[in-house]
KOLMAR-153298 format. One line per 2 residues: number of its first residue (from 1); their letters; for each residue x, z, y of N, C-alpha, C. Coordinates in Angstrom, 1 decimal. Atoms other than C-alpha are relative to their C-alpha. Layout:
% KOLMAR-153298
NUM) A) X,Z,Y,X,Z,Y,X,Z,Y ~ ...;
//
This chain:
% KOLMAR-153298
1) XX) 0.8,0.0,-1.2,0.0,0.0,0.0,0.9,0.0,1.2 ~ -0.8,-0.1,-1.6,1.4,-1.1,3.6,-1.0,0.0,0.7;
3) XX) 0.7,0.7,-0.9,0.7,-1.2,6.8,0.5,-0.2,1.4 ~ -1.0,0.9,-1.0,1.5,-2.8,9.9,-0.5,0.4,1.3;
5) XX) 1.0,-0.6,-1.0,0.6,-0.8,12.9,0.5,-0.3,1.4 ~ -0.2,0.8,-1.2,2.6,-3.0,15.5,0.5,1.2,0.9;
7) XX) -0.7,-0.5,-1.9,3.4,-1.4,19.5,-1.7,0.8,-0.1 ~ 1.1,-0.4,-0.5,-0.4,-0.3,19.8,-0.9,0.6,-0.9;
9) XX) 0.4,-0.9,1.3,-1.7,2.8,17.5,-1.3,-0.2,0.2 ~ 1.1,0.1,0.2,-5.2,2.2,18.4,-0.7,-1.2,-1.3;
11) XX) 0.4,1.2,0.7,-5.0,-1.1,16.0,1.0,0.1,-1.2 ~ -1.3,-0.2,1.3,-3.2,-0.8,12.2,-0.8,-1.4,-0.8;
13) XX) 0.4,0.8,0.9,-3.5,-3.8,9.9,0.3,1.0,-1.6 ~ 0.4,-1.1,1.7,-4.2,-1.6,6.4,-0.4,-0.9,-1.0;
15) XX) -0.1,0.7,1.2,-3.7,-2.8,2.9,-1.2,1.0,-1.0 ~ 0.7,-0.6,0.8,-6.9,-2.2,0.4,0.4,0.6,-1.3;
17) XX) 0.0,-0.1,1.6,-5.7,-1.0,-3.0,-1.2,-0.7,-1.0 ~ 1.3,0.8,0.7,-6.9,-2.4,-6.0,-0.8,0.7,-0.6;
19) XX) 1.1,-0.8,0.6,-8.7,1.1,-6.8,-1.0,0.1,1.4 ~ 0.0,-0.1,-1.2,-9.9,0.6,-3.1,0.2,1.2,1.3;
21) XX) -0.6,-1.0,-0.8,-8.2,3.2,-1.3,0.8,-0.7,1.2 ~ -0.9,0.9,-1.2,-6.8,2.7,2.0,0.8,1.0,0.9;
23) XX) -1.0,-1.0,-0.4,-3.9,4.7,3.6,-0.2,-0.1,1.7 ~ -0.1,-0.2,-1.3,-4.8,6.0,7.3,1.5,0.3,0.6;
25) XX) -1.2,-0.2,-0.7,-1.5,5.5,9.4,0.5,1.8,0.4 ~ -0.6,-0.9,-0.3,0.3,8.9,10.0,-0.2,0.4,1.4;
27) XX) 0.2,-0.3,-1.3,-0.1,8.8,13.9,-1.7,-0.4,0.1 ~ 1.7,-0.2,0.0,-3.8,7.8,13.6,-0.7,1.3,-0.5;
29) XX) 0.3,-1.1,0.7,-4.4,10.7,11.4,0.2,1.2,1.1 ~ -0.6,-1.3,-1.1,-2.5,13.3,14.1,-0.9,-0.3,1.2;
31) XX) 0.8,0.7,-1.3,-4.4,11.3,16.9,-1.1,1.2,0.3 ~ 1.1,-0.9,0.1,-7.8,12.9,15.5,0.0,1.3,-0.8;
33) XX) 0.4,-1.6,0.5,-6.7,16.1,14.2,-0.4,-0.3,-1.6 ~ 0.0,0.5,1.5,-6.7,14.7,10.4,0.6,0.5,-0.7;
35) XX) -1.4,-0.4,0.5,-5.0,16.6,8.2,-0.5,-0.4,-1.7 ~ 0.3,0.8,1.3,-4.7,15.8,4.0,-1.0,1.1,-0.4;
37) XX) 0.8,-0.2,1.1,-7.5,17.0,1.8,-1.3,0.3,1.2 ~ 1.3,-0.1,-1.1,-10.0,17.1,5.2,-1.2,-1.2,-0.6;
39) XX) 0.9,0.6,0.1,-12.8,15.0,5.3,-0.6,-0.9,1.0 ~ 0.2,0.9,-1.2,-14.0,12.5,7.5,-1.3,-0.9,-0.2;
41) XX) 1.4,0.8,-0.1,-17.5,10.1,8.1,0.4,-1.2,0.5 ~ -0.2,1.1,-0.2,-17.4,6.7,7.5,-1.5,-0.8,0.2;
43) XX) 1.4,0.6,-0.3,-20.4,4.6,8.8,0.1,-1.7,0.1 ~ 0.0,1.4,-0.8,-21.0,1.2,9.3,-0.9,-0.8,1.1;
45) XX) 1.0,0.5,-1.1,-21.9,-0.2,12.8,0.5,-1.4,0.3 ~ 0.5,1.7,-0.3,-22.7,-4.1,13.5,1.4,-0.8,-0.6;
47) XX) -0.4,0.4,1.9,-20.9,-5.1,9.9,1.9,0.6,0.2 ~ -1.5,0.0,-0.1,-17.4,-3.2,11.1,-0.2,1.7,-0.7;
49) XX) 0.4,-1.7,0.9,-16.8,0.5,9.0,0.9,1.0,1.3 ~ 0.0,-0.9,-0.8,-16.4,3.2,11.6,0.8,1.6,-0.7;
51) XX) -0.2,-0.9,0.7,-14.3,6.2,10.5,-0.2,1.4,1.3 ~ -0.3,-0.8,-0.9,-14.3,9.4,12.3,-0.1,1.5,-0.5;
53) XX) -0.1,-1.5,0.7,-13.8,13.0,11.8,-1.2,0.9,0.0 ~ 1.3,-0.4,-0.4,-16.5,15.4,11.6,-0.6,0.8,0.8;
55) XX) 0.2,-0.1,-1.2,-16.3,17.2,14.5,-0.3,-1.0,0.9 ~ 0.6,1.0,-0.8,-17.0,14.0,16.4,-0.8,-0.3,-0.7;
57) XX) 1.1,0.4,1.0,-19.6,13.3,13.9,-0.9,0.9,0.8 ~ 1.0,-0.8,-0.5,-21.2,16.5,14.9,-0.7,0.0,1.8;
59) XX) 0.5,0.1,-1.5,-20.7,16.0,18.9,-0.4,-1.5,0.6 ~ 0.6,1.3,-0.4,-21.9,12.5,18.6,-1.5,0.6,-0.2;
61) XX) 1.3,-0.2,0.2,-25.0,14.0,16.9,-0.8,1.3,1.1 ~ 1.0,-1.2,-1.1,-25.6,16.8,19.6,-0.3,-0.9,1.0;
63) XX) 0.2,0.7,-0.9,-25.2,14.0,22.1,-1.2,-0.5,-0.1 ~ 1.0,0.7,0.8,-27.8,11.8,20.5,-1.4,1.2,0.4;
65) XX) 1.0,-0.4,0.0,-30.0,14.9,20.2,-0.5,0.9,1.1 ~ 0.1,-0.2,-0.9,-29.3,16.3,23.7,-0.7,-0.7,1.0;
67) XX) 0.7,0.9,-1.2,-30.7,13.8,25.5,-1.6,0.1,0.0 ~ 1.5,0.0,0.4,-34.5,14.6,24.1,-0.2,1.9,0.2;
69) XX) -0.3,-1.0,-0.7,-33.8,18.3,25.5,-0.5,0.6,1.1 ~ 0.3,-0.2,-1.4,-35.2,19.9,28.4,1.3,0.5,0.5;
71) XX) -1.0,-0.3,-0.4,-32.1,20.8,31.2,-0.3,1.7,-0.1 ~ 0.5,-1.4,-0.2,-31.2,24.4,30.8,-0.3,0.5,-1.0;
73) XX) 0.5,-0.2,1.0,-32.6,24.9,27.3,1.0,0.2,-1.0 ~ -1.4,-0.6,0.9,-30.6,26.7,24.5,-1.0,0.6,-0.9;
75) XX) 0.6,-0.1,1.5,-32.0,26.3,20.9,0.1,1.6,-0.8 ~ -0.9,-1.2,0.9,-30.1,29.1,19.3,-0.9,0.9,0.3;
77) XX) 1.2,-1.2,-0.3,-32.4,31.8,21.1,-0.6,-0.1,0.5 ~ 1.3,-0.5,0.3,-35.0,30.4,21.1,-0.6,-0.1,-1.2;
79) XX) -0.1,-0.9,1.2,-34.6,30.6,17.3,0.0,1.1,-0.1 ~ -0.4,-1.7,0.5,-33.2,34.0,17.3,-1.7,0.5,0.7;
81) XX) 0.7,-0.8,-0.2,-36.4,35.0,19.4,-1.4,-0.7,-0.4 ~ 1.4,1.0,1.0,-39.1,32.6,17.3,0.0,1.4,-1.4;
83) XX) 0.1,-0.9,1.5,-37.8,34.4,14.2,0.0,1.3,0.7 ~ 0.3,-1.4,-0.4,-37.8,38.0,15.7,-1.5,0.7,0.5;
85) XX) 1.1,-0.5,-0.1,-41.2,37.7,17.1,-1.1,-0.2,-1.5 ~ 0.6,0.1,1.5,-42.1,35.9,13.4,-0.3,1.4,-0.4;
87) XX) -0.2,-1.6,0.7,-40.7,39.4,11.8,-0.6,0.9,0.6 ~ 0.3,-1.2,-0.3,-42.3,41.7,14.3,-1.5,0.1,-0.7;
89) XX) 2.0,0.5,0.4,-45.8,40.0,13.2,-0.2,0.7,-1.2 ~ 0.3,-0.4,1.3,-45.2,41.1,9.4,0.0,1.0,-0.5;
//
């Protein structure tokens, strides 16, 4: 497995294996905070595969679900005091 990551780390040319594994460059990996046996989210958007770690996974999806949010508004307690007034009921 090679690969050819040129003058410009944002772009690596990567060799598929023939069990299909593919070796993330060394400086791409440190870029995003990658380290070996981590885990990462691969998607595919408009036919290209998208890798990314899953902290950006997660603050893509708060993004996404921030925008349908009132300003000001903090989930967490109004959980904690949904379930507290649940419990006081029972």
């Amino acid at each position: 497995m090679t690969y050819d990551t040129g003058n410009d780390m944002r772009e690596a040319k990567l060799r598929i294996a023939a069990n299909g594994r593919v070796v993330i460059p060394a400086p791409m990996r440190a870029a995003l905070g990658l380290r070996g046996g981590g885990a990462i989210i691969a998607r595919l958007v408009d036919g290209a595969v998208v890798l990314e770690s899953q902290d950006a996974a997660v603050r893509r999806a708060q993004a996404m679900v921030g925008r349908y949010l009132p300003s000001g508004s903090n989930l967490v307690d109004e959980l904690i005091a949904e379930r507290r007034a649940e419990a006081a009921r029972e």
